[in-house]
KEMIZA-670799 format. One record per residue (C-alpha): residue number from 1; x, y, z; residue in three letters. Coordinates in nm, 4 decimals. Example, Ala and Ser with C-alpha at 12.3 -4.5 7.8 and 13.67 -1.06 7.14 Angstrom:
<rs>
+-----+----------+----------+----------+--------+
: num :       c1 :       c2 :       c3 : residu :
+-----+----------+----------+----------+--------+
:   1 :   1.2300 :  -0.4500 :   0.7800 :    ALA :
:   2 :   1.3670 :  -0.1060 :   0.7140 :    SER :
+-----+----------+----------+----------+--------+
</rs>
This chain:
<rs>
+-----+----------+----------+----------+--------+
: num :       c1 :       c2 :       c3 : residu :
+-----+----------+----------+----------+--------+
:   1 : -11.7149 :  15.4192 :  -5.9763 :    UNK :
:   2 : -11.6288 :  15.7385 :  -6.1475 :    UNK :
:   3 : -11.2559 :  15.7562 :  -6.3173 :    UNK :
:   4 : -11.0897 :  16.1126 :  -6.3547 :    UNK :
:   5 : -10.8497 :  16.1607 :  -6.5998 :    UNK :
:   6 : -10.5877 :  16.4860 :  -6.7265 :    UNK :
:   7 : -10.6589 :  16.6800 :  -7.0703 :    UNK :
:   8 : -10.3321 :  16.7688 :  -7.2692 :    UNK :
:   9 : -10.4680 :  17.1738 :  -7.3190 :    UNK :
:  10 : -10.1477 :  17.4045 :  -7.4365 :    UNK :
:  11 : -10.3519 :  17.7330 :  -7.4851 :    UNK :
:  12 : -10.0991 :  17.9483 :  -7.3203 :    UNK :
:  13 :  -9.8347 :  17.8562 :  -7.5243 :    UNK :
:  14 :  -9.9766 :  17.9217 :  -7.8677 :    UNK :
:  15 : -10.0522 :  18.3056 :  -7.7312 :    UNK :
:  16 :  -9.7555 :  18.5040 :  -7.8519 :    UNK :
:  17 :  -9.8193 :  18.8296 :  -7.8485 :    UNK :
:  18 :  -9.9896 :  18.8196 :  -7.4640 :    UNK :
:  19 :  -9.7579 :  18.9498 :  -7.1923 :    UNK :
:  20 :  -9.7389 :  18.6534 :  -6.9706 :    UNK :
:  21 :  -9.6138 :  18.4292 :  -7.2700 :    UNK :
:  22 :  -9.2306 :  18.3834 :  -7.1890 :    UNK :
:  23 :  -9.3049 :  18.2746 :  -6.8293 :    UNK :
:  24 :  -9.5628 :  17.9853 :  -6.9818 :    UNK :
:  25 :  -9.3023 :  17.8767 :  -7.1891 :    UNK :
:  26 :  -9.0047 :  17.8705 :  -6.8701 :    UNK :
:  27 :  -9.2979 :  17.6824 :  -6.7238 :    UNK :
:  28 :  -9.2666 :  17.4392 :  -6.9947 :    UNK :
:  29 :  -8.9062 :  17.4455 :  -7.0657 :    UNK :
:  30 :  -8.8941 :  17.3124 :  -6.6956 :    UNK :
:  31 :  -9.2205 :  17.1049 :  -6.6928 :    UNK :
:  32 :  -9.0360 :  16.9268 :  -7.0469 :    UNK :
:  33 :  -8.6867 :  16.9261 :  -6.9439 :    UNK :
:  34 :  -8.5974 :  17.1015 :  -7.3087 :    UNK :
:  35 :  -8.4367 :  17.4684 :  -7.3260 :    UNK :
:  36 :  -8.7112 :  17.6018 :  -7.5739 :    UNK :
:  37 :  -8.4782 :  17.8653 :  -7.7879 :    UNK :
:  38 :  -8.6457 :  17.7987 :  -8.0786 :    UNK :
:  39 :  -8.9524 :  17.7087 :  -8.2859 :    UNK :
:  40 :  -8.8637 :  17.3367 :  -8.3352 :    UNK :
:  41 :  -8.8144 :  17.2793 :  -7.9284 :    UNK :
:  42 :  -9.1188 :  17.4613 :  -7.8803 :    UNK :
:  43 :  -9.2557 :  17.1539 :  -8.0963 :    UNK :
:  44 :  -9.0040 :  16.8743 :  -7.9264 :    UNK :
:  45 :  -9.1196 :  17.0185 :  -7.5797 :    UNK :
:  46 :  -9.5262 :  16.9906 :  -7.6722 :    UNK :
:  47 :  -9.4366 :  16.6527 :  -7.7892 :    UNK :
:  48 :  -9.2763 :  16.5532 :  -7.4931 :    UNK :
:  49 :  -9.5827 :  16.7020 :  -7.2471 :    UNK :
:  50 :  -9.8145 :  16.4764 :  -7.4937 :    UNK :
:  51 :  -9.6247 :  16.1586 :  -7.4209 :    UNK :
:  52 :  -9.6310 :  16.2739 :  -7.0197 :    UNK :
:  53 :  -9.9782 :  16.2947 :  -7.0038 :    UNK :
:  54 : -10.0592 :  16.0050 :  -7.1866 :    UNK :
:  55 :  -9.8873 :  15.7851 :  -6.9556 :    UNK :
:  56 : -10.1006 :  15.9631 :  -6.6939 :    UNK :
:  57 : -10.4097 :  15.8432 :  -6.8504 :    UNK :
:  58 : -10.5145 :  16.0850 :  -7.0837 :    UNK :
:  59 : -10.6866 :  16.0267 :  -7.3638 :    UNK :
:  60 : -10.7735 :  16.3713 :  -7.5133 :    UNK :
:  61 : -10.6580 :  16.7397 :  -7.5857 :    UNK :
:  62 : -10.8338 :  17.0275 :  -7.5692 :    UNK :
:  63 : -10.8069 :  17.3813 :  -7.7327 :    UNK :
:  64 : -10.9585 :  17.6996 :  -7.6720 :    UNK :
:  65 : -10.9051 :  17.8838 :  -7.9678 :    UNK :
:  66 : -11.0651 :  18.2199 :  -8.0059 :    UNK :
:  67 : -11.2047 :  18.0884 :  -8.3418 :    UNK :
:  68 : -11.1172 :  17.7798 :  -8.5841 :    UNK :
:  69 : -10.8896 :  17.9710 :  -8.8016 :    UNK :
:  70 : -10.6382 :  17.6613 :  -8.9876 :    UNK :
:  71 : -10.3404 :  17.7486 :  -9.1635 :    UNK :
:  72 : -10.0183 :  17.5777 :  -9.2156 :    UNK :
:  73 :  -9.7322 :  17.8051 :  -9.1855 :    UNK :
:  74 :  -9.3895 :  17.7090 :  -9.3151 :    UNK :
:  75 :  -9.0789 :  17.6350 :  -9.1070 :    UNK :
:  76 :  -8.9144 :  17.9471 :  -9.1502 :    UNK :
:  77 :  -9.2268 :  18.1412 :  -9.0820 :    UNK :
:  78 :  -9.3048 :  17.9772 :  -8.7768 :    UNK :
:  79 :  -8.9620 :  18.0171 :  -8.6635 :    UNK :
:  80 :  -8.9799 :  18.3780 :  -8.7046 :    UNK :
:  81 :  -9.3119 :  18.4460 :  -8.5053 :    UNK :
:  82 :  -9.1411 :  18.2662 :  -8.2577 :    UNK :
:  83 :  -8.8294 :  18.4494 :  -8.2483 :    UNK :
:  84 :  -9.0487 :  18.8113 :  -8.1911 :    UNK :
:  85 :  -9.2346 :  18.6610 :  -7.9527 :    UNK :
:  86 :  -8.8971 :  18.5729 :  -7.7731 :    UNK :
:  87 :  -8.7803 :  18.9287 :  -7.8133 :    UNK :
:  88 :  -9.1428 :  19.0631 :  -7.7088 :    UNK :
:  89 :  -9.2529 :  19.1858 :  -8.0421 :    UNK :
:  90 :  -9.5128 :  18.9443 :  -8.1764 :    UNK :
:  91 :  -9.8044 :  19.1084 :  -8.2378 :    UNK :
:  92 : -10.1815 :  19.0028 :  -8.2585 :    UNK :
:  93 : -10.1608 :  18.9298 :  -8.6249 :    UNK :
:  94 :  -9.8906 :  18.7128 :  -8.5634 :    UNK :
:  95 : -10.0736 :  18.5410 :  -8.2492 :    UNK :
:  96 : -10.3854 :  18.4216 :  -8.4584 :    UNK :
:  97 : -10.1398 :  18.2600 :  -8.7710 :    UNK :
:  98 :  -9.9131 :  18.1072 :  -8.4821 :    UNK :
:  99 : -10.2768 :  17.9608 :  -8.3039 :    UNK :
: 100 : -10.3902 :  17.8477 :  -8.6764 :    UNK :
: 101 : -10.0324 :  17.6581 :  -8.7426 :    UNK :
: 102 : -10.0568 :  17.5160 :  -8.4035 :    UNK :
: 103 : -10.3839 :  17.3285 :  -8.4196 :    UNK :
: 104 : -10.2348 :  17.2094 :  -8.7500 :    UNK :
: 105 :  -9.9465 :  17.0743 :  -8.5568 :    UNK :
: 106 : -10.2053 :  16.9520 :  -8.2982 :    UNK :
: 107 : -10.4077 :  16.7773 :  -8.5587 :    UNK :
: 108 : -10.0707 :  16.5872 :  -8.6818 :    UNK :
: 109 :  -9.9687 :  16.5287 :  -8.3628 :    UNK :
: 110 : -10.3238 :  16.3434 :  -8.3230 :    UNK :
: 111 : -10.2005 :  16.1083 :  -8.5644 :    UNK :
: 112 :  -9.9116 :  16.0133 :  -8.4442 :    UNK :
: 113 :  -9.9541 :  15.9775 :  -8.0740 :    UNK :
: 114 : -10.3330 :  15.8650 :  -8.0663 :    UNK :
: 115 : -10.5182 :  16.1651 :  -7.8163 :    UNK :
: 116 : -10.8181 :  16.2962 :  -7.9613 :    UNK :
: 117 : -10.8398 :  16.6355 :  -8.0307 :    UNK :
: 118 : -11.0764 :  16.8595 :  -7.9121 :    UNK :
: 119 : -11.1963 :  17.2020 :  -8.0335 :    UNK :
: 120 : -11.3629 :  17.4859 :  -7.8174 :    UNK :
: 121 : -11.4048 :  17.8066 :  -7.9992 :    UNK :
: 122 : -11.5791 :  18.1302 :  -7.9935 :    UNK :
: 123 : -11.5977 :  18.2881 :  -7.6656 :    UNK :
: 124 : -11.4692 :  18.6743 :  -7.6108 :    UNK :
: 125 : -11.2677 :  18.5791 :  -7.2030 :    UNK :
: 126 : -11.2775 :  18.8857 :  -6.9624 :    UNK :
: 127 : -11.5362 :  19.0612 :  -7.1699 :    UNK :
: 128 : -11.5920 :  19.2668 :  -6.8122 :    UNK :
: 129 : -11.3044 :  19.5033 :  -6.7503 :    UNK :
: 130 : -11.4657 :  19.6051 :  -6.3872 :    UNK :
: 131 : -11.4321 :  19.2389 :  -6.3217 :    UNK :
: 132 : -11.1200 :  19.1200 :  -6.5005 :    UNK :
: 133 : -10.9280 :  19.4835 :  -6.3373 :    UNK :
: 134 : -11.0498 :  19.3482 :  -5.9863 :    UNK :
: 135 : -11.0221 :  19.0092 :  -6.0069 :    UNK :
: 136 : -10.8169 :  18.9238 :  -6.2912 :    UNK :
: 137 : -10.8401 :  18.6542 :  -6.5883 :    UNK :
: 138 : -11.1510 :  18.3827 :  -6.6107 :    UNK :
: 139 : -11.3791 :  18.5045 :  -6.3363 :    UNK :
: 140 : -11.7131 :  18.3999 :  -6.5199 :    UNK :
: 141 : -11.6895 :  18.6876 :  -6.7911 :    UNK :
: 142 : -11.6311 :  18.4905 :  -7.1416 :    UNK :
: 143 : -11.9164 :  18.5745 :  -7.3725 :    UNK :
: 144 : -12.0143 :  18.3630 :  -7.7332 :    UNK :
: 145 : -11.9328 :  18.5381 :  -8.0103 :    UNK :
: 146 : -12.0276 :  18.4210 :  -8.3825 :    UNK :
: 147 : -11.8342 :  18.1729 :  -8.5930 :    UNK :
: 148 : -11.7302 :  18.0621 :  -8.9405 :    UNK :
: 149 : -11.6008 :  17.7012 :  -8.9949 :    UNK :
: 150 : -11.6582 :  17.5746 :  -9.3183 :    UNK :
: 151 : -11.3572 :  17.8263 :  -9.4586 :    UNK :
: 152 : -11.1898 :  17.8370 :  -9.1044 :    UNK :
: 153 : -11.1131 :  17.4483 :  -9.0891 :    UNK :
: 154 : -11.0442 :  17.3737 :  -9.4648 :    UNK :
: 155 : -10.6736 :  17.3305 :  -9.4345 :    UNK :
: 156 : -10.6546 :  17.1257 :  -9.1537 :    UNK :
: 157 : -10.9359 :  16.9086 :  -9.2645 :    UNK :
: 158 : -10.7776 :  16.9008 :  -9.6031 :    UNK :
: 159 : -10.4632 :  16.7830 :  -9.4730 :    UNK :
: 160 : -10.5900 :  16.5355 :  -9.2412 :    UNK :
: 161 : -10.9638 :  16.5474 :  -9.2049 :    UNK :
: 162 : -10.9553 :  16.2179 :  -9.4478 :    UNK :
: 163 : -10.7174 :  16.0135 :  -9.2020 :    UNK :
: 164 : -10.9013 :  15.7227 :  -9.0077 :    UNK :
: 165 : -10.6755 :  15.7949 :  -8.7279 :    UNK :
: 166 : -10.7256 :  16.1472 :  -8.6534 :    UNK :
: 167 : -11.0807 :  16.2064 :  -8.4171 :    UNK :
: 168 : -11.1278 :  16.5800 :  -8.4292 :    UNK :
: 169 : -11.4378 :  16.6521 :  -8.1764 :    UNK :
: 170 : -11.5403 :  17.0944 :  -8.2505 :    UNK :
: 171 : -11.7876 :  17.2018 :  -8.0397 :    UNK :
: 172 : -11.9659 :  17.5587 :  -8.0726 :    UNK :
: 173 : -12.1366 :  17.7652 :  -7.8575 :    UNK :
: 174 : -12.2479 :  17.9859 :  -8.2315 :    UNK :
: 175 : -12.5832 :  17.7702 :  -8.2480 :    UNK :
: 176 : -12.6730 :  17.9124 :  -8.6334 :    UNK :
: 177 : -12.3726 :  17.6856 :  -8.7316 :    UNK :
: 178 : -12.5058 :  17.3842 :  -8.6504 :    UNK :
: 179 : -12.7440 :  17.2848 :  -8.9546 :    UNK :
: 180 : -12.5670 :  17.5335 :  -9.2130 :    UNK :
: 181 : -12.1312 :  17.4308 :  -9.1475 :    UNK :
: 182 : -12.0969 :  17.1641 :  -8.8671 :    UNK :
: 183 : -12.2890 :  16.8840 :  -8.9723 :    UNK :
: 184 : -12.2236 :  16.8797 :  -9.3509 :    UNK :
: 185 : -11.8454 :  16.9040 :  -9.2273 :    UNK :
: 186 : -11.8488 :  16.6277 :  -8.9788 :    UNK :
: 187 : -12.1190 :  16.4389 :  -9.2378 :    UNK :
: 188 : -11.8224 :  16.4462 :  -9.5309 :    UNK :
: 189 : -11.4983 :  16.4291 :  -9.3465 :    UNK :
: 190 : -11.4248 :  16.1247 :  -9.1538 :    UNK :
: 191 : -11.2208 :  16.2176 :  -8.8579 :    UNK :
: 192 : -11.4348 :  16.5025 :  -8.7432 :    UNK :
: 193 : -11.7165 :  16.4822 :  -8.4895 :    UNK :
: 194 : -11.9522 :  16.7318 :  -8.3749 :    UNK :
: 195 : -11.9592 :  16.7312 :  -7.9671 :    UNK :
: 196 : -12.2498 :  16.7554 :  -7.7982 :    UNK :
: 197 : -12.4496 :  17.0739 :  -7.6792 :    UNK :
: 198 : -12.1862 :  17.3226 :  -7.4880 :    UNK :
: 199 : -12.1488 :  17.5707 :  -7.2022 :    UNK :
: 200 : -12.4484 :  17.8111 :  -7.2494 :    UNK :
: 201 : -12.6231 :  17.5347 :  -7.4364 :    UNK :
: 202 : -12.6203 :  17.2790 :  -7.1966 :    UNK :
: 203 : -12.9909 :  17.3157 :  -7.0680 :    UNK :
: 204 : -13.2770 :  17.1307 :  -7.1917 :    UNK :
: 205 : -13.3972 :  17.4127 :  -7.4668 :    UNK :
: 206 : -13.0310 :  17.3828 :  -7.5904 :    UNK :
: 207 : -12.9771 :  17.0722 :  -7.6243 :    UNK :
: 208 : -13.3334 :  16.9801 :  -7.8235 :    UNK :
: 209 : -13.2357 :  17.3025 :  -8.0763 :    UNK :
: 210 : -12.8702 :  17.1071 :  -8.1236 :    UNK :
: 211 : -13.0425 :  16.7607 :  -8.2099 :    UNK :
: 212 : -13.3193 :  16.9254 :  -8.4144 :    UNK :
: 213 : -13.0486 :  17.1501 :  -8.6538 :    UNK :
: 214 : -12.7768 :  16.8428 :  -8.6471 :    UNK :
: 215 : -12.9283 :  16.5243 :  -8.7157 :    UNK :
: 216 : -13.0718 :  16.5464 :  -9.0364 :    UNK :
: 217 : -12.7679 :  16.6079 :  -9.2036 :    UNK :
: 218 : -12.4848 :  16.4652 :  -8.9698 :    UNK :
: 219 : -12.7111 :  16.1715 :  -8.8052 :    UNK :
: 220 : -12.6454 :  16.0483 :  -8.5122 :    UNK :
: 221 : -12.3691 :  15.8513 :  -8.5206 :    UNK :
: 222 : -12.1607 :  16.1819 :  -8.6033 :    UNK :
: 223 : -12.1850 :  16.3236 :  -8.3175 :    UNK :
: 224 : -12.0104 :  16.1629 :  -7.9552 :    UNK :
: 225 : -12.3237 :  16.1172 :  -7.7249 :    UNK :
: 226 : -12.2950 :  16.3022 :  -7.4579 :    UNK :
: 227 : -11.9528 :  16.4710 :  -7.2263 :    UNK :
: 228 : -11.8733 :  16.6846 :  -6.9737 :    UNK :
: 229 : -11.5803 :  16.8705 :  -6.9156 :    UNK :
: 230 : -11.7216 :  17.0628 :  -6.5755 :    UNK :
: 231 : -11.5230 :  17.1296 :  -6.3088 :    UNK :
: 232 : -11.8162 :  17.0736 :  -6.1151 :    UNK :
: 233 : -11.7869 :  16.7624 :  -6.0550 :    UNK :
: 234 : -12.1220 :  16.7539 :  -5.8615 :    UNK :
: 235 : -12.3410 :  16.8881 :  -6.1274 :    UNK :
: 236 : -12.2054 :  16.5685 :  -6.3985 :    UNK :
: 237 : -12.4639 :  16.2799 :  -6.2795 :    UNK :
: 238 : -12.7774 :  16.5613 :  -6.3286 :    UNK :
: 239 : -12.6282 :  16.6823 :  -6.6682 :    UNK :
: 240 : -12.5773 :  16.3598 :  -6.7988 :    UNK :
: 241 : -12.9357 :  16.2261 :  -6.7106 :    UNK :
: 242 : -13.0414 :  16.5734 :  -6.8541 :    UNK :
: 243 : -12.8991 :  16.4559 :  -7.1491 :    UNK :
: 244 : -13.0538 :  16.1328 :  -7.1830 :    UNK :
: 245 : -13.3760 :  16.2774 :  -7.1403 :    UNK :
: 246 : -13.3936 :  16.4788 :  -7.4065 :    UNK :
: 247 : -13.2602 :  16.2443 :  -7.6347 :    UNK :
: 248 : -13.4796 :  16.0029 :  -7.5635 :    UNK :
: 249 : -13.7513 :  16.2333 :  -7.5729 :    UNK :
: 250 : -13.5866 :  16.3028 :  -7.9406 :    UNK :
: 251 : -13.6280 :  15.9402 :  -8.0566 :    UNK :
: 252 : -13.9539 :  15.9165 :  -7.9393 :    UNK :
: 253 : -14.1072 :  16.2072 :  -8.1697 :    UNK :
: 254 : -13.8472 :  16.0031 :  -8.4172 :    UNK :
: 255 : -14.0667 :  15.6872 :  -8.3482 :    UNK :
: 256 : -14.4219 :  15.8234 :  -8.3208 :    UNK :
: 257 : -14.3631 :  16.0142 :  -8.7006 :    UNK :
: 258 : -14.2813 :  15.6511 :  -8.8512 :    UNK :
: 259 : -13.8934 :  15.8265 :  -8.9037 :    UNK :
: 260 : -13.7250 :  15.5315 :  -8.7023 :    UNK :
: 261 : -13.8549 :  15.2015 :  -8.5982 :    UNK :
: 262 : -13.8816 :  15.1423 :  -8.1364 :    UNK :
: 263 : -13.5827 :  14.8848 :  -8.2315 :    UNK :
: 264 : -13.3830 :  15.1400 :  -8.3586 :    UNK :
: 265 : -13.4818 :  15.3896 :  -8.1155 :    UNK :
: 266 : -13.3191 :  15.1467 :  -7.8375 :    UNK :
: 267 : -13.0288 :  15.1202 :  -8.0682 :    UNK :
: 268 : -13.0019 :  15.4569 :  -8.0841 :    UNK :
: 269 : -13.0969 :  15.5423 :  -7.7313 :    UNK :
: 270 : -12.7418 :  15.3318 :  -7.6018 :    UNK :
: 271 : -12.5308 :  15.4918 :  -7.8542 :    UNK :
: 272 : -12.6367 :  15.8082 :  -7.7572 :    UNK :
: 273 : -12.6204 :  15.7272 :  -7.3702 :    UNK :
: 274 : -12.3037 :  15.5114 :  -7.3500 :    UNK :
: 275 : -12.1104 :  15.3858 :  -7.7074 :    UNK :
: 276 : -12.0275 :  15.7209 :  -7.8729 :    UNK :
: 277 : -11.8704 :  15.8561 :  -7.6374 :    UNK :
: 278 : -11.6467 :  15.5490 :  -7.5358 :    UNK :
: 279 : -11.5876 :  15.5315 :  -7.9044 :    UNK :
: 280 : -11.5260 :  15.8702 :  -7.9670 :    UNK :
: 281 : -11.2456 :  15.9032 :  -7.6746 :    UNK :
: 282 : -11.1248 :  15.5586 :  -7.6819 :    UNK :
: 283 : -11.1891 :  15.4410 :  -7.3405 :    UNK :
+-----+----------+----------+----------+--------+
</rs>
């Protein structure tokens, strides 16, 4: 029996300088209850939508971020990117340090609350302007772009990468990251986690290039098995069996090169299949 739960993902919110940003946050001042007239309700209403939906079962967030830019702004600074994005005047620059504070304030909010925190970066949205002009936003036209993390996420792994109670799960859909930043980062630091093998990469010839350029370093029991955040909901048994084919297939070459033993390969095999990912996410 299958179990659906919510994701806590506040995107919209972080995106000051985009036109429709004042009506997401009247969405949340009434979704929160809070008049949101300044930075520090902005932060008491997020906190209160965390709380909401973790009575409703979730266990995660999730955030899109157009890349994994980190930086920790001060009080005052934060306050006034929020106050020109009130008045309509934020600009772009201002947009991607308000994103990097926010998945600071993500990351600490991680710790105190308990909901793991994902990362999804690096795709351009509505790279089609025929489409997006006819159809509007997320039709089906987001394109990969390439990534940097080791620089990107060294102040918010800094700050909290080292906490046992922070699980910070970055996926990629830059595959040349995989052997050279992700898994030396998610090797070293204890609360980060590489997810699996995303979006474009989520095919068979994807998924063996991601355990090939990962495991040596990071191992397996850096990574979280195997999830799915589809919306099509038909597609998940096929992509998880998909999944455990390949790995499998993985520890067998493992086995037959005298690498692993068969008993660890079983070992392994479950992990991969089942345990990480109930680890990872805390179900």
């Amino acid at each position: 029996q299958g179990k659906v739960v919510p994701c806590f993902r506040p995107d919209t919110v972080f995106k000051v300088s985009t036109p429709q940003w004042r009506d997401e946050i009247k969405l949340l001042e009434k979704a929160s209850g809070i008049s949101i007239t300044n930075y520090r309700k902005l932060i008491e209403a997020l906190e209160n939508r965390r709380a909401f939906f973790k009575e409703m079962g979730a266990v995660s967030t999730d955030h899109g971020a157009d890349d994994a830019y980190t930086h920790e702004l001060s009080d005052r600074e934060a306050e006034a990117i929020f106050q020109r994005a009130i008045q309509g005047k934020a600009s772009k620059e201002d947009e991607a340090q308000f994103v990097a504070h926010m998945l600071m304030e993500m990351a600490r909010m991680s710790i105190e609350d308990g909901l793991v925190m994902q990362l999804h970066p690096g795709s351009f949205r509505n790279h089609n302007n025929f489409i997006f002009n006819r159809f509007g936003a997320d039709k089906g036209c987001d394109i990969p772009v390439r990534m940097e993390y080791t620089r990107n996420l060294h102040a918010l792994l800094n700050k909290y990468g080292n906490d046992a109670r922070l699980t910070l799960i970055v996926f990629t859909l830059d595959e040349n990251t995989y052997s050279g930043e992700l898994a030396p980062l998610a090797g070293h630091y204890p609360a980060m986690k590489l997810g699996p093998a995303w979006w474009f990469h989520d095919s068979i010839e994807g998924m063996i290039r991601y355990r090939e350029r990962v495991t040596e370093t990071a191992g397996f029991f850096n990574t979280v098995g195997f999830n799915d955040d589809t919306r099509a909901f038909a597609s998940i048994p096929a992509r998880h069996d998909l999944s455990r084919r390949v790995d499998s297939n993985f520890l067998a070459r493992q086995v037959s090169r005298h690498i692993i033993d068969l008993s660890d390969a079983r070992v392994i095999s479950k992990a991969l299949a089942y345990d990480l990912v109930k680890k990872a996410y805390r179900l």
